[in-house]
C-alpha positions as CSV (number, residue, x, y, z in Angstrom):
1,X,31.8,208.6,15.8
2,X,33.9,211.3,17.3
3,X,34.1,211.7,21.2
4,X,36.2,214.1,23.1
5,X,35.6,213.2,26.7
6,X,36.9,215.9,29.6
7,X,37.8,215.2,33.0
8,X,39.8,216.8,36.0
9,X,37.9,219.8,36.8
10,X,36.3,221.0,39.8
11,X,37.3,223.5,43.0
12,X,40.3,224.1,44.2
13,X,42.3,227.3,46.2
14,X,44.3,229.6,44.8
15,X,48.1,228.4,44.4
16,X,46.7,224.6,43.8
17,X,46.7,222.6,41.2
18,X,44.5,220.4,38.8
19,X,45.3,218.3,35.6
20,X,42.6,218.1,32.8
21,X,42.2,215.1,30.7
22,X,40.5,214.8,27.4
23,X,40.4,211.2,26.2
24,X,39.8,211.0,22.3
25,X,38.3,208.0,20.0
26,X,37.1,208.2,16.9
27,X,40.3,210.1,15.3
28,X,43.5,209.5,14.7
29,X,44.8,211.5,17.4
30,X,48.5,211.3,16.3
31,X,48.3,213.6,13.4
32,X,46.1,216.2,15.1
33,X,46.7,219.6,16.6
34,X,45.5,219.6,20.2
35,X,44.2,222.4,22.6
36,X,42.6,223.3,25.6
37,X,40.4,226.8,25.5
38,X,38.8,228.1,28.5
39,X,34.9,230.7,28.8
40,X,34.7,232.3,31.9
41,X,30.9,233.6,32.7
42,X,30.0,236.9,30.4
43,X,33.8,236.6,28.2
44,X,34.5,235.4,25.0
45,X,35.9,231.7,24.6
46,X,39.9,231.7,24.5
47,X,42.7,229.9,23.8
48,X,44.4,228.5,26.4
49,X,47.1,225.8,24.8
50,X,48.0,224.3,21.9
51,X,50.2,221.3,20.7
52,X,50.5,220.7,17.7
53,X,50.8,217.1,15.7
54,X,54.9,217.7,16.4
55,X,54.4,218.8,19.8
56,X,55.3,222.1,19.4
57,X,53.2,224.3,21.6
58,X,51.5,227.7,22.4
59,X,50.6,229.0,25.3
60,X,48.7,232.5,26.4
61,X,50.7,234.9,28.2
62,X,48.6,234.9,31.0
63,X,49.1,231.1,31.6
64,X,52.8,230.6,30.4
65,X,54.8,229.5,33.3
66,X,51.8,227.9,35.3
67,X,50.4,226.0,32.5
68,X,51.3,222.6,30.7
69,X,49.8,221.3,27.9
70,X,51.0,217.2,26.9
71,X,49.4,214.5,24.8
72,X,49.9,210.8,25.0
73,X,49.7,209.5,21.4
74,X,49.4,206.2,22.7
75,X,46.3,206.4,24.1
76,X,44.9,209.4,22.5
77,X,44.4,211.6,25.4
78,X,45.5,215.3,25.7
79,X,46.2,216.6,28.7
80,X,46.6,220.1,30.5
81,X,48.5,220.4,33.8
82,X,47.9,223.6,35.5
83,X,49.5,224.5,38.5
84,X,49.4,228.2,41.0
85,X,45.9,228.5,39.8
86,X,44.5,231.9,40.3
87,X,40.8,233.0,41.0
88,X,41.3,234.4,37.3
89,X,41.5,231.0,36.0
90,X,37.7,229.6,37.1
91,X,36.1,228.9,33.7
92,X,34.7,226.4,31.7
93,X,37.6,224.5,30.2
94,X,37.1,223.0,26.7
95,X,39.6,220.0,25.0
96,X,39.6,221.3,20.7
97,X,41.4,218.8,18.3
98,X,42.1,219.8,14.5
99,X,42.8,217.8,12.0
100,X,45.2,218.5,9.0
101,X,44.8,222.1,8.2
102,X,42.2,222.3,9.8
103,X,40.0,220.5,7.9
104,X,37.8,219.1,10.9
105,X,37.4,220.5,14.4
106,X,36.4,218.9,17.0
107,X,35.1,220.2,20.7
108,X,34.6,218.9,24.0
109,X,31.4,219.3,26.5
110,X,33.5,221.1,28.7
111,X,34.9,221.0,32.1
112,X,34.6,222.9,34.9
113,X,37.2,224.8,36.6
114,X,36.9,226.9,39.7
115,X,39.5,228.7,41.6
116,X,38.3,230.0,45.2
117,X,38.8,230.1,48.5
């Protein structure tokens, strides 16, 4: 059974910082692309970070700079460092792997993310 398990969020003020964690099992994490998305209230789901099986990643503009996405192979776990967090950043942040083109996807429940004063 596949299980993506999220942890990290919660409330912080503007220009803090918070690291996200999504421990894997069930996969074999090494040869998947990993990702963090985010869904703030009334948006559409978007990407946030991606790493892929080689470690090369992706960021979105508005988080490049701030944002770091890393994976530990070792013990499955993905893992998304974000730092001068903005009010623009509160959302619900889901943990995505992908297998080999993309064959199977796999989500998260979430984890939530609020940036606020």
């Amino acid at each position: 059974q596949v299980q993506l398990v999220e942890s990290g969020g919660g409330l912080v003020q503007p220009g803090g910082s918070l690291r996200l964690s999504c421990a894997t099992s069930g996969i074999n994490f090494r040869f998947f692309a990993v990702g963090w998305h985010r869904q703030a209230p009334g948006k559409q789901r978007e990407l946030v970070a991606t790493m892929s099986s080689g470690s090369s990643t992706n960021y979105a503009d508005s988080v490049k700079g701030r944002f770091t996405i890393s994976r530990d192979n070792d013990k499955s776990t993905v893992y998304l460092q974000m730092d001068n967090l903005k009010p623009d950043d509160t959302a619900l942040y889901y943990c995505r792997v992908d297998s080999p083109q993309g064959v199977r996807i796999y989500w998260g429940q979430g984890t939530q993310v609020t940036v606020s004063v």
